[in-house]
C-alpha positions in Angstrom: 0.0 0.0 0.0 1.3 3.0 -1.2 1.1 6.6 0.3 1.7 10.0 -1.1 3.2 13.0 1.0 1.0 14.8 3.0 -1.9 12.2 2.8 -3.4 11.5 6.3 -2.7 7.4 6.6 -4.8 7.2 9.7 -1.9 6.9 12.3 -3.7 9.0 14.6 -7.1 6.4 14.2 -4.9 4.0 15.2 -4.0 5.4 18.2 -7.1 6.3 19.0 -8.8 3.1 19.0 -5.6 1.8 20.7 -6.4 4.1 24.2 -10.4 3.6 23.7 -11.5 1.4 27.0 -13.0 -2.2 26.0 -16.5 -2.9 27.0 -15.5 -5.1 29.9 -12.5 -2.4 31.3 -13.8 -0.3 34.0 -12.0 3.0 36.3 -12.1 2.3 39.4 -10.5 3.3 42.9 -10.1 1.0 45.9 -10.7 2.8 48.8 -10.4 1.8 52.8 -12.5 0.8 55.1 -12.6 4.2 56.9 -13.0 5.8 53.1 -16.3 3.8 52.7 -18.0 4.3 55.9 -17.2 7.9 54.9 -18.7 8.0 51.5 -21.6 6.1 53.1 -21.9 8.5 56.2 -21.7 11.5 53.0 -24.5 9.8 51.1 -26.9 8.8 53.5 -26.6 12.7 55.3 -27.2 14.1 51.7 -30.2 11.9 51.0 -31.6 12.7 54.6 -31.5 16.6 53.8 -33.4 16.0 50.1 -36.1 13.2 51.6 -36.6 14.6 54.9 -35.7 11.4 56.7 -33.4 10.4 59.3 -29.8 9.6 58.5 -30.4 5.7 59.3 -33.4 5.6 56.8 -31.4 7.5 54.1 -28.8 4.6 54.5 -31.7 1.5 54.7 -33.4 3.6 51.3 -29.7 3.9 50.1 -29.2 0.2 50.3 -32.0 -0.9 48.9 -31.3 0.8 45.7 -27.5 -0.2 46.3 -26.0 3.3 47.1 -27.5 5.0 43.7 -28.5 8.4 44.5 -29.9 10.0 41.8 -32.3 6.6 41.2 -33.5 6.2 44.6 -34.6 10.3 44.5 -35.8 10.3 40.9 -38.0 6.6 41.9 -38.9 8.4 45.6 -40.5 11.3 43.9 -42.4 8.9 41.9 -43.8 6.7 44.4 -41.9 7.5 48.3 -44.4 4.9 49.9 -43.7 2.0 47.2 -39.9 3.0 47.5 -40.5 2.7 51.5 -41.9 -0.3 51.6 -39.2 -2.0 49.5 -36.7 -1.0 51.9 -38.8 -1.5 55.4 -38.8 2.0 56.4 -41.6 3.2 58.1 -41.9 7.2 58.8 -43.9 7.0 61.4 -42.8 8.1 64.9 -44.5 5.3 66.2 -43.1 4.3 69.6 -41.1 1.1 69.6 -43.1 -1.6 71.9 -41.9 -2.2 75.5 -41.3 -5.8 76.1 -42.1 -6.8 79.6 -40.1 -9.7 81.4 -43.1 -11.5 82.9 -42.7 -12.8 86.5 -40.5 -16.2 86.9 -38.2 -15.5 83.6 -34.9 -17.5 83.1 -32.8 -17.0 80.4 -31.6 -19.8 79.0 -28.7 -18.7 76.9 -27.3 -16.8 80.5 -29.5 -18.2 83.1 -30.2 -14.9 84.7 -33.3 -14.3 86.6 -32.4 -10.8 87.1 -35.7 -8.0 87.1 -33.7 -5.3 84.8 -37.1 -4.2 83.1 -40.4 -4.2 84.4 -41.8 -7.8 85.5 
């Protein structure tokens, strides 16, 4: 194959397709433990302040829709309680029930008898 002066042979194609990623290469960064309970802590604090819910919901909502941000807030708008009940967060500030030790109790893991709540 024959080329004349000044005639583009492609070279810079070449390279081109050379430094394009493959479908199955992927940037990432490995990060430490302490780096991913901060990105974690960052995300569920940011989608508290957008939802209005508490920091621990933001992170159960968060999980569900494994850590995506923009699809759990683009899917709550469209449907919060769906996208609520999918992750087994209730808004409600219903009071947790009080479990009562009735009279006589043993445990038998520790075999205490012990009245530390009401009998």
């Amino acid at each position: 194959m024959e080329y004349e002066q000044g005639e583009d042979i492609g070279f810079t194609d070449m390279v081109t397709e050379k430094q394009r990623k493959k479908a199955y290469e992927v940037d990432f960064t490995v990060l430490s433990v302490p780096e991913i309970v901060a990105a974690q802590t960052n995300a569920s604090n940011h989608v508290a302040g957008i939802l209005g819910v508490s920091q621990d919901q933001a992170a159960a909502l968060l999980r569900c829709n494994k850590w995506n941000k923009e699809r759990l807030v683009e899917r709550y708008m469209d449907s919060p309680q769906e996208i609520l009940d999918q992750a087994g967060v209730v808004l409600d500030d219903v009071q947790a029930p009080v479990v009562k030790r009735p009279r006589g109790f043993v445990c038998m893991i520790c075999f205490d008898d012990s009245s530390l709540g009401p009998a």
